[in-house]
N, C-alpha and C positions, 0 to 999 in steps of 0.2 A: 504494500500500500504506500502512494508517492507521499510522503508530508506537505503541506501545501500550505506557507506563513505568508499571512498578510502584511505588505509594509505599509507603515502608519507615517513613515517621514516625510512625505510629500506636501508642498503646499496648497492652498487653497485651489480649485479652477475658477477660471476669470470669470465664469459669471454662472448663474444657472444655468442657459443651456450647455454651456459645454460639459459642465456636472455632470446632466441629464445623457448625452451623447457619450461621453466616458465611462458611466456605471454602464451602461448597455453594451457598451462595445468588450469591457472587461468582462461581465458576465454570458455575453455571446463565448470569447474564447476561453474562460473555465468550463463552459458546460462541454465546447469542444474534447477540452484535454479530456474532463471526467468522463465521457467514450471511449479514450484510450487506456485509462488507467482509473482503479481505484483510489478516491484521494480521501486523506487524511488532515484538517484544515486547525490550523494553530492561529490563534489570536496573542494579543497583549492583555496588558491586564485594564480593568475599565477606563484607561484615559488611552491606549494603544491598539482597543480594539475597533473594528467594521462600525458594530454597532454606532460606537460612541465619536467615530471619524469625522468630522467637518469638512463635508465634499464642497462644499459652495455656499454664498450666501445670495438671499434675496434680495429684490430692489430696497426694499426696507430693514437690509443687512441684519436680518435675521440669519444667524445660523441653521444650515441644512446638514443633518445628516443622511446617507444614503437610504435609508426606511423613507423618508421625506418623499423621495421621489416616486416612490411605487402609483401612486396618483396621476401620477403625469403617463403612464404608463397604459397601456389596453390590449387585451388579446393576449396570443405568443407572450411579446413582449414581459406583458403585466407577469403572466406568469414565469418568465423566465428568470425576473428577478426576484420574485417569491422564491424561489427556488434557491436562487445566488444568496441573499439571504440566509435564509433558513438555516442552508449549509454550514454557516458559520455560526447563526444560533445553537448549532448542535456541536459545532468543536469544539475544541481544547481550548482554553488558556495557559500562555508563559506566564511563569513567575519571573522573581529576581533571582531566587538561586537556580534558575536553570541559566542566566549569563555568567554566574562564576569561573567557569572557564574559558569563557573570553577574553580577547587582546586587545582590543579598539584595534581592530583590522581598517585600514583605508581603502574606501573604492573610486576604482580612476575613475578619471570622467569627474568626480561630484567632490574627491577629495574633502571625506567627512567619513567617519566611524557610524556602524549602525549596529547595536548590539542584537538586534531580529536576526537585520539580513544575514549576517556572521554566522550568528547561530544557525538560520539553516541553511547555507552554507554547509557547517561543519558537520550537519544532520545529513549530508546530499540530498536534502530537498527542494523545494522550487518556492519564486516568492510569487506575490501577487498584490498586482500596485494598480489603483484607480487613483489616474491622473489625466489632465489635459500638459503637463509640463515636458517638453517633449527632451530635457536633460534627462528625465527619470524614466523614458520610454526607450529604456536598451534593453533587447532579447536577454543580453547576460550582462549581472555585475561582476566585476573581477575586480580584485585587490591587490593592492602593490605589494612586491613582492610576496605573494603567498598562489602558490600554483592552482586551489580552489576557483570554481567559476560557478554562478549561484544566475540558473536559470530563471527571468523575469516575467511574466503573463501579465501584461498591462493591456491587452485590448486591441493586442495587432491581428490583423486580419488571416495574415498570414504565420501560421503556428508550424511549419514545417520544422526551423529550426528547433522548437522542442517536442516534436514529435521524436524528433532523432535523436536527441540527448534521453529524451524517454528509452528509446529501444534500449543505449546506452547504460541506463541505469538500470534496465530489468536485468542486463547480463552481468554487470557489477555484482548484482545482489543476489542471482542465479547461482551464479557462481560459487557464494558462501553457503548457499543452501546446499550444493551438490559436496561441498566439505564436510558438512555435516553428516549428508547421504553416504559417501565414500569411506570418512574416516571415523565416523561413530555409530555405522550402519544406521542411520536416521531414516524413518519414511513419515510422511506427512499425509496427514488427512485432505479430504477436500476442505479448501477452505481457512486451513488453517494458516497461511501465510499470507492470509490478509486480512491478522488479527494483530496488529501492533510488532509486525516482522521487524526486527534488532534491523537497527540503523546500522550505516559504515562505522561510526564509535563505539558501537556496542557492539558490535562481532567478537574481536577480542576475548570481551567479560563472558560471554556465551561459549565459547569456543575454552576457553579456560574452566569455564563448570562442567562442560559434555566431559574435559579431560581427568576431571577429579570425580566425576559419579562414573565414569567407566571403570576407572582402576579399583574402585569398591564395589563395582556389579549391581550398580542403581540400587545398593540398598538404603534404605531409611536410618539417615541417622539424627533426622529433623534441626539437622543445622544445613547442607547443601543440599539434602532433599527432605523434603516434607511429606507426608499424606494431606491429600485433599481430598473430604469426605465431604459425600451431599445425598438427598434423599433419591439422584437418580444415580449414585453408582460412586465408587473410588477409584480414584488414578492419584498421580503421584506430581508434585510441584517442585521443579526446578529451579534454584534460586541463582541468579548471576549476581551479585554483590556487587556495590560501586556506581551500577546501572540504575538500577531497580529493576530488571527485565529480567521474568518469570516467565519457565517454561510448562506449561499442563502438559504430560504424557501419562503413558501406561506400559506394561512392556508385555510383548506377545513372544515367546518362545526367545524370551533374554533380546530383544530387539525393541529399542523406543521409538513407539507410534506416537507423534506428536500431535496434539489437537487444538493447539490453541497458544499463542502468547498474551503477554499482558505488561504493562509499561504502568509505574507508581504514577505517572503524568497523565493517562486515558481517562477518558468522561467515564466510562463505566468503572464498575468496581471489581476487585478483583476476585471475589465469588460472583460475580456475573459473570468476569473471565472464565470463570473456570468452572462454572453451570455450561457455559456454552460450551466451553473445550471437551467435556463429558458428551454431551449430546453429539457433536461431530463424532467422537470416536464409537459413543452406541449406537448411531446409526452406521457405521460401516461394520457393526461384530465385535469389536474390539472390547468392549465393555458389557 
């Protein structure tokens, strides 16, 4: 599942209609990409988030945020940004301690630190910017010296170039899943890697717990692995330390079926994580 953080640094648009023309045109190419890919949508916290953004003001310099506009809207359209909305009604929020690891990275072009963009950046996720500012309208931000490049969805028409950083990033991450497949005989449920799938940061912590519960034979010793009991069935919780990124599986003839992840930062909880990771694995047998 792609991460998908909105950036909040942009200035005002010059006046309401171009407001109006920029939320449609950024929400025409998110609904694009989310045909391509399942997305995962990260906010700020209430003065950084969608919600609470200052797209434009009106003749009588009222502030508008983008909910403001849905009025102006009708048909397709209306709905499409019900839609673009919502989707962010239902994500995630950043904290502050998820920038602790931050550097104040600079991005050319704009020469200014953005502790979001950074962060998803360093998550390989993609930002998404509603603007009329045509400084802040680049396909990618890149940062001086830092080899990182943090694809941008501002409302261009043409989304080819992250189509193809898409295909990019599924083989990236493909790739970590087939390490797992290969070197910790891993199999995956339907479904279940697009449930809070370990970022490029968190492979490592993941990859470091597969290696300590193999050499003990995934037994329980409720410090790297836990039981996780529910009223539809037991399976067993993998804990990666450092992360917060928890694995639900179960094991079928010494072999871990995995059903499900779960991330301390997820809207849902993580006995909903792992209600659901159960029911993926009973429904394929496994449980």
């Amino acid at each position: 599942m792609l991460n998908l953080f909105f950036n909040p640094y942009t200035g005002i648009a010059e006046d309401e209609e171009s407001g109006e023309k920029c939320l449609l045109a950024t929400a025409n190419a998110c609904k694009e990409i989310s045909e391509d890919t399942d997305l995962s949508v990260y906010g700020g916290d209430e003065t950084d988030s969608v919600q609470t953004f200052t797209l434009a003001h009106d003749d009588c310099g009222a502030w508008l945020r983008p909910s403001s506009f849905i009025r102006k809207y009708s048909g397709r359209e209306k709905d499409l940004i019900i839609w673009f909305l919502r989707l962010f009604d239902k994500g995630k929020r950043l904290c502050t301690e998820d920038f602790s690891g931050c550097e104040d990275w600079i991005i050319k072009d704009l020469n200014l630190s953005a502790p979001i963009l950074e962060y998803a950046a360093r998550q390989d996720g993609m930002a998404l910017t509603i603007t009329d500012d045509a400084d802040w309208k680049l396909d990618f931000f890149c940062f001086h010296d830092i080899s990182n490049k943090l694809p941008n969805l501002h409302g261009q028409e043409d989304c080819s170039l992250l189509h193809t950083w898409i295909k990019e990033w599924f083989a990236r991450h493909m790739s970590f899943k087939k390490i797992l497949e290969s070197e910790y005989n891993v199999t995956f449920c339907k479904g279940a890697v697009n449930t809070c799938f370990p970022s490029r940061s968190e492979e490592q912590g993941v990859i470091h717990a597969f290696e300590g519960s193999k050499d003990m034979n995934y037994q329980i010793d409720n410090n790297l692995i836990k039981p996780f009991r529910s009223n539809n069935g037991n399976i067993l919780e993998l804990r990666s330390y450092g992360d917060g990124v928890r694995i639900f599986f179960t094991l079928n003839s010494g072999i871990p079926i995995i059903g499900g992840f779960y991330r301390k930062s997820s809207a849902i909880s993580q006995n909903k994580a792992g209600e659901n990771a159960i029911k993926r694995l009973k429904k394929e047998g496994f449980v």
